[in-house]
KOLNU-969939 format. One line per field, with one value per atom (N, C-alpha, C, O, CB): x, y, z; residue in three letters; atom name; chain. Coordinates in Angstrom, 1 decimal. Glycine has a CB too. Example, Ala and Ser with C-alpha at 12.3 -4.5 7.8 and 13.67 -1.06 7.14 Angstrom:
// residues 2
u <- c(13.2; 12.3; 13.2; 14.2; 11.3; 12.8; 13.7; 12.9; 13.4; 14.1) $
v <- c(-5.7; -4.5; -3.3; -3.3; -4.5; -2.2; -1.1; 0.0; 1.1; -0.6) $
w <- c(7.8; 7.8; 7.8; 8.5; 9.0; 7.1; 7.1; 7.9; 8.0; 5.7) $
residuo <- c(ALA; ALA; ALA; ALA; ALA; SER; SER; SER; SER; SER) $
atomo <- c(N; CA; C; O; CB; N; CA; C; O; CB) $
cadena <- c(A; A; A; A; A; A; A; A; A; A) $
// end
This chain:
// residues 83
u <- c(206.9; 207.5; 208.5; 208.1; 206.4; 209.8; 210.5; 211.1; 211.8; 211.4; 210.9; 210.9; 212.4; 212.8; 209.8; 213.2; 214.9; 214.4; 213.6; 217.2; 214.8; 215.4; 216.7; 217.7; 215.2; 216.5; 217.4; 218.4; 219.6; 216.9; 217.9; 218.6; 219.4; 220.1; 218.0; 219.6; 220.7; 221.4; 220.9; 220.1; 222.4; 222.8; 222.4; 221.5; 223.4; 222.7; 221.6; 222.3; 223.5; 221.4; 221.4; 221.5; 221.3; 220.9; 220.5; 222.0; 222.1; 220.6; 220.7; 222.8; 219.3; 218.1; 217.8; 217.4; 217.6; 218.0; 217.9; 218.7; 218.1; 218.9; 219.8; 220.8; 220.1; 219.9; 221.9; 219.7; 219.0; 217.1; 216.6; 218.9; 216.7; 215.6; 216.0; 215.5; 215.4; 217.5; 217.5; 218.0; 218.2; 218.3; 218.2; 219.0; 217.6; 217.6; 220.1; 216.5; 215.7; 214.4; 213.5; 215.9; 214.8; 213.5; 213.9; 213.2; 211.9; 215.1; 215.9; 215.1; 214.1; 217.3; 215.6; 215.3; 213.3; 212.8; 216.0; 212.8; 211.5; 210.8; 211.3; 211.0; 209.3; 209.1; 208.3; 207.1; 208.0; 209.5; 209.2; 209.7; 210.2; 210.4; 209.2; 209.6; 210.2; 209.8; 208.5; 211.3; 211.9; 211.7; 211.7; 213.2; 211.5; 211.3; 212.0; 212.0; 210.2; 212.5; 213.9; 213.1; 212.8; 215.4; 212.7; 212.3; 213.1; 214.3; 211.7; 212.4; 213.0; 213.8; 215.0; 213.8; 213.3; 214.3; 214.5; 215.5; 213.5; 213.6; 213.8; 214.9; 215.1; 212.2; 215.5; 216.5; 217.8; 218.0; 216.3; 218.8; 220.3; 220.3; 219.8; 221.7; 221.0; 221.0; 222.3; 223.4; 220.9; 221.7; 223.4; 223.2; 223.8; 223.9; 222.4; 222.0; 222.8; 222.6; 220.3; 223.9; 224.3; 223.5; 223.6; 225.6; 222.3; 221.1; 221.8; 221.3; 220.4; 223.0; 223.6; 223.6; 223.8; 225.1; 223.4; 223.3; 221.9; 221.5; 223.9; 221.0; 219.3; 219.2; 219.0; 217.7; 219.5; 219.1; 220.1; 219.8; 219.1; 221.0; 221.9; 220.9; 220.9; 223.9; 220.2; 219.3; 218.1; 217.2; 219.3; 217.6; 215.8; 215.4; 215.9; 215.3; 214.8; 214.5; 213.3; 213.1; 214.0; 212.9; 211.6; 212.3; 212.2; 209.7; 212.9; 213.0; 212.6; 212.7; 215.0; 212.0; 211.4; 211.7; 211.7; 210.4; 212.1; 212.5; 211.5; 210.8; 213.3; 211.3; 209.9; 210.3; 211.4; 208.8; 208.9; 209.6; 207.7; 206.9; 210.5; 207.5; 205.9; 205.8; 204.7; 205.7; 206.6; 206.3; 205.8; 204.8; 207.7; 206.5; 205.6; 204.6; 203.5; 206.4; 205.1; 204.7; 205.1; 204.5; 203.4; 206.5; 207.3; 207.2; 206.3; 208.7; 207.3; 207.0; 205.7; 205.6; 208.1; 205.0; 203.6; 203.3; 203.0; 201.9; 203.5; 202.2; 203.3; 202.9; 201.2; 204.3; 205.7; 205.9; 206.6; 207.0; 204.9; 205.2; 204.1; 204.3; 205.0; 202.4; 201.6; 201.9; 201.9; 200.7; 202.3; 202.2; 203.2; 202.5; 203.2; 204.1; 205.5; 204.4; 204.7; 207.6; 203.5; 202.4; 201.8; 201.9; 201.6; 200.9; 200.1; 200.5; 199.9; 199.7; 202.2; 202.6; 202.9; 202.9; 203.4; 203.3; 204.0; 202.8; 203.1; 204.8; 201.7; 200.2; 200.1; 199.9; 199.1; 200.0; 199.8; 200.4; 199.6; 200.8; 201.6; 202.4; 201.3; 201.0; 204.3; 200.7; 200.1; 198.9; 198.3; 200.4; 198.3; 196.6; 196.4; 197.2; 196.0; 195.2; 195.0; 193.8; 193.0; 194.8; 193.7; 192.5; 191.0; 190.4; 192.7; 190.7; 189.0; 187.8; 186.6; 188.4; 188.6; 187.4; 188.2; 187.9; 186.9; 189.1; 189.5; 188.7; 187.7; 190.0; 188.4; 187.0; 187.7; 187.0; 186.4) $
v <- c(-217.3; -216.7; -215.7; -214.8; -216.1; -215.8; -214.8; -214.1; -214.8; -215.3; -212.6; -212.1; -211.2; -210.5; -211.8; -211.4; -210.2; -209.3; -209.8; -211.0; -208.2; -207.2; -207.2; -206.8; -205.9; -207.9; -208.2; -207.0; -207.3; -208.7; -205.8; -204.5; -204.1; -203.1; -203.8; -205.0; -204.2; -205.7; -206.8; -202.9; -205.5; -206.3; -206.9; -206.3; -206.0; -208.2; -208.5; -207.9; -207.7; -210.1; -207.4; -206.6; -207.9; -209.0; -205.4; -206.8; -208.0; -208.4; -209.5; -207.2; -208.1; -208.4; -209.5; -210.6; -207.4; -209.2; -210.2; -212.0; -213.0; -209.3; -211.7; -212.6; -213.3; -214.5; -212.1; -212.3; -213.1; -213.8; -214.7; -211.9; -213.1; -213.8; -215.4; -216.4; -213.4; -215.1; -216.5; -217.1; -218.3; -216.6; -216.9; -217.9; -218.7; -219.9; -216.9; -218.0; -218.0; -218.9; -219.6; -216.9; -218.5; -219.7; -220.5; -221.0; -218.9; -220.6; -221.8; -222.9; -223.1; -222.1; -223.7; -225.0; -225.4; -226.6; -224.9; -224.3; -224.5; -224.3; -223.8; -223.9; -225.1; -225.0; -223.7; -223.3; -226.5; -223.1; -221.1; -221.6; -222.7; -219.4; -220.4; -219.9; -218.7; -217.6; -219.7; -218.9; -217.7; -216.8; -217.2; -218.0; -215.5; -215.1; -213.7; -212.7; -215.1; -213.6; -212.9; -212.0; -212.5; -213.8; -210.3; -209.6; -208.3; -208.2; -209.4; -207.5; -206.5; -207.4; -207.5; -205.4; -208.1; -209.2; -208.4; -208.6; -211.0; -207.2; -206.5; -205.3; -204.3; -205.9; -205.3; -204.4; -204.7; -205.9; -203.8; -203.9; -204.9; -205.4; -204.7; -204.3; -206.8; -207.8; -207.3; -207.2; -209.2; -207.0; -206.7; -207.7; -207.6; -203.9; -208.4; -209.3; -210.6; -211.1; -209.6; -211.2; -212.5; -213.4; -213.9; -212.8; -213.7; -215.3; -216.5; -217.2; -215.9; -216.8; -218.1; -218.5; -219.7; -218.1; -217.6; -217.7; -217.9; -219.1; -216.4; -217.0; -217.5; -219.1; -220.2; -216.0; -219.2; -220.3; -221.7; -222.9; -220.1; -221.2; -222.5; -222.9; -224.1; -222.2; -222.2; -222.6; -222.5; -222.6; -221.6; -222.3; -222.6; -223.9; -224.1; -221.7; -224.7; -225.5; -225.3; -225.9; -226.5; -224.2; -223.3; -221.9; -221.1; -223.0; -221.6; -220.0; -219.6; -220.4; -219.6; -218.3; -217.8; -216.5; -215.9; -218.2; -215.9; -215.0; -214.3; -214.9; -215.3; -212.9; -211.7; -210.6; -210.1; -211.4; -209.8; -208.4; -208.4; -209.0; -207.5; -207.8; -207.3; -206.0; -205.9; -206.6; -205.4; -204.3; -204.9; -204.4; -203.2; -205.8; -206.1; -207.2; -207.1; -206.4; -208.3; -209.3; -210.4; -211.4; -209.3; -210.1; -211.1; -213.0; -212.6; -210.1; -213.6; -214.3; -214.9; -215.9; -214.8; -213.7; -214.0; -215.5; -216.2; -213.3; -215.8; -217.5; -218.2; -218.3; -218.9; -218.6; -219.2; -219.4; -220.3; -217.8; -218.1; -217.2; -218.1; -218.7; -215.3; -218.2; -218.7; -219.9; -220.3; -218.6; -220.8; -222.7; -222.3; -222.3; -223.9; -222.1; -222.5; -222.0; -222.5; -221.1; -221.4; -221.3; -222.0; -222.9; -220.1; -222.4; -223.7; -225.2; -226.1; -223.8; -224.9; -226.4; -226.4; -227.6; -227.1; -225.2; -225.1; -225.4; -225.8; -224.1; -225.1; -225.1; -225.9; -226.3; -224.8; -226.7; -228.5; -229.4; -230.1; -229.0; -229.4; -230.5; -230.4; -231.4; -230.1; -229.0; -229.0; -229.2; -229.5; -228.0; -229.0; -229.5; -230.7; -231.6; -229.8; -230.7; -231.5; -232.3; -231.8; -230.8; -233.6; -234.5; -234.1; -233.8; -235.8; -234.3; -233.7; -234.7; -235.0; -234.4; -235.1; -235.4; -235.0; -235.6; -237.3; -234.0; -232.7; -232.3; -232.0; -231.4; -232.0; -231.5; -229.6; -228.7; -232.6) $
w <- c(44.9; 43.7; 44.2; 45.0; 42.8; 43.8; 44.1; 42.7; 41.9; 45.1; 42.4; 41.8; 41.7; 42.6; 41.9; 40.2; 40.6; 39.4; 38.6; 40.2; 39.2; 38.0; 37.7; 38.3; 38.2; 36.4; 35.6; 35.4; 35.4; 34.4; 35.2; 35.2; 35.9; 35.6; 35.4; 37.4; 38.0; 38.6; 38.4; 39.2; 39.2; 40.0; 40.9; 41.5; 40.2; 41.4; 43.0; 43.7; 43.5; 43.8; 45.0; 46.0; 46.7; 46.5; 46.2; 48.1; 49.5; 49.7; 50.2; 51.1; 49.7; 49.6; 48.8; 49.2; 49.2; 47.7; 46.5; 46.9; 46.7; 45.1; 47.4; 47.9; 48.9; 48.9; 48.4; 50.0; 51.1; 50.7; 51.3; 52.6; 49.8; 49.2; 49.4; 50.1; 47.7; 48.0; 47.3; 48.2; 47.9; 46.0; 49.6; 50.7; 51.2; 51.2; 52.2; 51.7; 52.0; 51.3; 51.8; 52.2; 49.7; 49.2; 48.0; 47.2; 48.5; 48.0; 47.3; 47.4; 46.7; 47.8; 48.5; 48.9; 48.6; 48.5; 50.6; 48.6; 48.3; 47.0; 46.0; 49.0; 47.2; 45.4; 45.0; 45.0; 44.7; 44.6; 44.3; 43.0; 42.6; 45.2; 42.3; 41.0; 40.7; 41.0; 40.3; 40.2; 40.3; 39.0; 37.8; 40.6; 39.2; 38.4; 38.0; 38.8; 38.5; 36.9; 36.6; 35.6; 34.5; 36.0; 35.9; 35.5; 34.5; 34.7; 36.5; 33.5; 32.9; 32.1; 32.3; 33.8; 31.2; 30.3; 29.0; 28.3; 29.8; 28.5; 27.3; 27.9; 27.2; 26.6; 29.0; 29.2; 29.3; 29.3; 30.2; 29.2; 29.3; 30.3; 31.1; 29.2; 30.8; 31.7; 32.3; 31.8; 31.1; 33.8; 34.3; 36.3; 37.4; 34.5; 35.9; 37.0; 36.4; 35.3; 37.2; 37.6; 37.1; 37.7; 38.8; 37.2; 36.2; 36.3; 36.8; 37.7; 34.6; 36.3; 36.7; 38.3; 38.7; 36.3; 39.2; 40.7; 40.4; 40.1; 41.9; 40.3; 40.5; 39.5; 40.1; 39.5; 38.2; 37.9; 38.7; 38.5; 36.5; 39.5; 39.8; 41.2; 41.3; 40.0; 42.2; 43.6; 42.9; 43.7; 45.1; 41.7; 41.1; 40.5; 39.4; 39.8; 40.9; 40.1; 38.4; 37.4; 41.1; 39.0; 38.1; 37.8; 38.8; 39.1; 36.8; 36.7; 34.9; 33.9; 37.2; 34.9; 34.2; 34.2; 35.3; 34.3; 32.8; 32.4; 31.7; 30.9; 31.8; 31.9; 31.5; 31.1; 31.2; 32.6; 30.7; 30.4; 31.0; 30.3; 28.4; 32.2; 32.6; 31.5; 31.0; 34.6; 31.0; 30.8; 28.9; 28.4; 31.3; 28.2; 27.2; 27.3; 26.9; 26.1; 27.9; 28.6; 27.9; 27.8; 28.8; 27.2; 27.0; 28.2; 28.9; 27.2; 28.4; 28.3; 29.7; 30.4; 28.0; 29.3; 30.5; 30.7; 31.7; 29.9; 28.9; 29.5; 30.1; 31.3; 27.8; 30.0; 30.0; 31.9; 32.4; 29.1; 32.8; 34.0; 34.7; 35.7; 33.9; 33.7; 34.2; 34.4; 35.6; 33.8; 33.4; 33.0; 34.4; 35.4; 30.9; 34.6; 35.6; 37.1; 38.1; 35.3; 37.2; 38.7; 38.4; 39.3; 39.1; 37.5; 37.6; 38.1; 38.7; 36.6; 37.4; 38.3; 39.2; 39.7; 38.0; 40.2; 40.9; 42.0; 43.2; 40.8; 41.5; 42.4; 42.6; 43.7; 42.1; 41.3; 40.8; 42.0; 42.6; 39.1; 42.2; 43.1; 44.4; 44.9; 43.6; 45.0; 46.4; 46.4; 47.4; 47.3; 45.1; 45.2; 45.8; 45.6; 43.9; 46.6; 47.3; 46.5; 45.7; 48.5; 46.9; 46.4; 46.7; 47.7; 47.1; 45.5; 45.1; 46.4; 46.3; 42.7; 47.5; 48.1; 49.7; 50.8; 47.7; 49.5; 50.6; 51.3; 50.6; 50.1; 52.6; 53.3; 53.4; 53.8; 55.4) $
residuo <- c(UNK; UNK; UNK; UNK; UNK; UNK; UNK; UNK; UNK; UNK; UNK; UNK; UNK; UNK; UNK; UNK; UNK; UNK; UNK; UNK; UNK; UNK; UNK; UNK; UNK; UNK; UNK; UNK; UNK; UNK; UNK; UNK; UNK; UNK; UNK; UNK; UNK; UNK; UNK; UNK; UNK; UNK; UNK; UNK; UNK; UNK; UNK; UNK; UNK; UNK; UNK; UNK; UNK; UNK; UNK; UNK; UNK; UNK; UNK; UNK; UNK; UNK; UNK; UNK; UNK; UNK; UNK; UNK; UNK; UNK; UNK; UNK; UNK; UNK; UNK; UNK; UNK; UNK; UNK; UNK; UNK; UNK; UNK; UNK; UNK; UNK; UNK; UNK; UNK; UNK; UNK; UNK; UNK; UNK; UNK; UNK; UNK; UNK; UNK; UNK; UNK; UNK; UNK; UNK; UNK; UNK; UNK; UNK; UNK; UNK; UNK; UNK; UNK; UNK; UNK; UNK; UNK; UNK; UNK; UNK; UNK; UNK; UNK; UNK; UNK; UNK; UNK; UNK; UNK; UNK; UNK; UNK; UNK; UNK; UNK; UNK; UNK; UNK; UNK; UNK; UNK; UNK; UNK; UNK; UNK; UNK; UNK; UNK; UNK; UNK; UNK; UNK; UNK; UNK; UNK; UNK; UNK; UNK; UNK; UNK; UNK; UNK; UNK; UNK; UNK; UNK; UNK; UNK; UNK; UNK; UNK; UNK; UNK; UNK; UNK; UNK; UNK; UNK; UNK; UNK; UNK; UNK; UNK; UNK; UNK; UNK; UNK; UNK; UNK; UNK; UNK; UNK; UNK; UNK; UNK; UNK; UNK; UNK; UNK; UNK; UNK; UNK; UNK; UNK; UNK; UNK; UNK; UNK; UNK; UNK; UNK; UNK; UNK; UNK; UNK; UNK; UNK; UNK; UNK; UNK; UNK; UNK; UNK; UNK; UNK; UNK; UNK; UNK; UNK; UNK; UNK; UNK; UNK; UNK; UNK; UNK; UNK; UNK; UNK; UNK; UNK; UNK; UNK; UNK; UNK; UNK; UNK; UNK; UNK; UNK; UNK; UNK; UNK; UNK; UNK; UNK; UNK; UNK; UNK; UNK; UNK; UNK; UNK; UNK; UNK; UNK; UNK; UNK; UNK; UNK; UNK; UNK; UNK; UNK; UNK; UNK; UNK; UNK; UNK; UNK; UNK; UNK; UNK; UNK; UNK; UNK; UNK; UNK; UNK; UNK; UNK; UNK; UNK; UNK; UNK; UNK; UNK; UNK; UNK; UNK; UNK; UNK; UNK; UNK; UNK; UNK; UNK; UNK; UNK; UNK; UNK; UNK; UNK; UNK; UNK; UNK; UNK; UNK; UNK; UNK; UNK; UNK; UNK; UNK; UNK; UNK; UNK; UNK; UNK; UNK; UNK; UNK; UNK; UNK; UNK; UNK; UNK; UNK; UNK; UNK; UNK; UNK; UNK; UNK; UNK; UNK; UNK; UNK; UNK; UNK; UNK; UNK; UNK; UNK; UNK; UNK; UNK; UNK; UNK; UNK; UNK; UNK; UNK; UNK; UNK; UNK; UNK; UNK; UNK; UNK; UNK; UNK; UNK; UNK; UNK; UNK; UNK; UNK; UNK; UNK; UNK; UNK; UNK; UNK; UNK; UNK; UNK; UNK; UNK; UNK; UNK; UNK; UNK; UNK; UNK; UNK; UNK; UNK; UNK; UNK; UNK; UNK; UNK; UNK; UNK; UNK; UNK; UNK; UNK; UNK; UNK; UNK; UNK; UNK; UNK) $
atomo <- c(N; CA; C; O; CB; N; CA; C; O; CB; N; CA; C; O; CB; N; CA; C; O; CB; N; CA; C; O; CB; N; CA; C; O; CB; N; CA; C; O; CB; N; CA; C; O; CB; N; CA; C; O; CB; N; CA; C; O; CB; N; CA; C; O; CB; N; CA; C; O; CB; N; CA; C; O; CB; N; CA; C; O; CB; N; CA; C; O; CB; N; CA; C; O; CB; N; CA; C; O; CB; N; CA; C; O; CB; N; CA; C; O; CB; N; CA; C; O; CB; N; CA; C; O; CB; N; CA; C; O; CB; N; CA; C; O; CB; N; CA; C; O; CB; N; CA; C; O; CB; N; CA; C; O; CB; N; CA; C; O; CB; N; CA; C; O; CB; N; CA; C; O; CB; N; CA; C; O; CB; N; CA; C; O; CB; N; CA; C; O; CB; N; CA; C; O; CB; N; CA; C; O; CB; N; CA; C; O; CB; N; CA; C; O; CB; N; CA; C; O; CB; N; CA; C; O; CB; N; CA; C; O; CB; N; CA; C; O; CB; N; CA; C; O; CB; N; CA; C; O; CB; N; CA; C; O; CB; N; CA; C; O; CB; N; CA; C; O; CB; N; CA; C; O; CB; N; CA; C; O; CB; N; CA; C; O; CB; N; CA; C; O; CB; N; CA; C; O; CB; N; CA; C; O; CB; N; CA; C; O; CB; N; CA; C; O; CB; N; CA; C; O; CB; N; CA; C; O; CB; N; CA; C; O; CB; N; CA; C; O; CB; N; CA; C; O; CB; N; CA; C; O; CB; N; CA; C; O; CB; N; CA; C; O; CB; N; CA; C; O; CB; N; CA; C; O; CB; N; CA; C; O; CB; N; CA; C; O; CB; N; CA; C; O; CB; N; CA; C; O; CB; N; CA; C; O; CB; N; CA; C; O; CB; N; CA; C; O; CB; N; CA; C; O; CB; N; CA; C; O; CB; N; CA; C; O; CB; N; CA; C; O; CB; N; CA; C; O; CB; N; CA; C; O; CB; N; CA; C; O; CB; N; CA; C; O; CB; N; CA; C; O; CB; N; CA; C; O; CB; N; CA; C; O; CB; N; CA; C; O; CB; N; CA; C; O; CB) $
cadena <- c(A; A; A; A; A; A; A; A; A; A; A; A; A; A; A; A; A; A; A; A; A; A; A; A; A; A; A; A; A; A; A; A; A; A; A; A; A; A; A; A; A; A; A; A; A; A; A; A; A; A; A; A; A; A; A; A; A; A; A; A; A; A; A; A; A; A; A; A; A; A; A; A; A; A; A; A; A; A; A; A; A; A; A; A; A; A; A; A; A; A; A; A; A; A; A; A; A; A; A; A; A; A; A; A; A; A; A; A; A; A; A; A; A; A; A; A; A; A; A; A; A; A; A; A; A; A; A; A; A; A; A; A; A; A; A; A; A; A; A; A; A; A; A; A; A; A; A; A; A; A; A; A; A; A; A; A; A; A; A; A; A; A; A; A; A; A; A; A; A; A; A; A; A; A; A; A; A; A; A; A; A; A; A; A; A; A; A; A; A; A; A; A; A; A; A; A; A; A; A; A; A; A; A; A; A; A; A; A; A; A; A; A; A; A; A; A; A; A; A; A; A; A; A; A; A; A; A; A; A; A; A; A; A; A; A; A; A; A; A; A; A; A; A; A; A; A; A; A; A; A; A; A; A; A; A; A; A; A; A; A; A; A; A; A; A; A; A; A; A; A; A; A; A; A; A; A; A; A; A; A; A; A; A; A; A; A; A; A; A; A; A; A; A; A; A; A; A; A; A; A; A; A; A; A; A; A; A; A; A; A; A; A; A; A; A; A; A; A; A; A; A; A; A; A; A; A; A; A; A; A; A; A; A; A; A; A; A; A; A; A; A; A; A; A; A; A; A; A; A; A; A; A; A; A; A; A; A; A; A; A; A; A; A; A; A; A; A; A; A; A; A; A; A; A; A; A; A; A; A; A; A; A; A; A; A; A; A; A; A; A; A; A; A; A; A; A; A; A; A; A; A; A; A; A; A; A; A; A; A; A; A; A; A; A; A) $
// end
């Protein structure tokens, strides 16, 4: 899961996250959604195949945060006869 605040701009951090776990199956997750948006999402949603938008602080879209980890779990679960 890689996590931005929507609140500010991406930082060179943020950037190298997204260089770093693009290509893999992360969720991205674009935080502070009840604040003004001054993060441009179109870069995180254009390298996410899973991105999800929240506010932790109301819990604007919590379940929305879980279903997108459960699947993301889902693809690597292993078969019920796994030692």
């Amino acid at each position: 899961m890689a996590v931005f605040d929507s609140s500010r701009e991406l930082s060179k951090d943020d950037l190298e996250l997204i260089e770093s776990t693009a290509d893999k199956n992360c969720v991205a997750v674009i935080n502070k959604n009840d604040l003004e948006t001054k993060t441009d999402e179109s870069i995180i949603e254009g390298r996410y195949n899973k991105v999800v938008k929240i506010s932790a602080k109301n819990g604007d879209g919590a379940e929305l945060l879980s279903n997108a980890i459960t699947e993301a779990l889902e693809k690597y679960k292993l078969g019920s006869d796994a030692q």
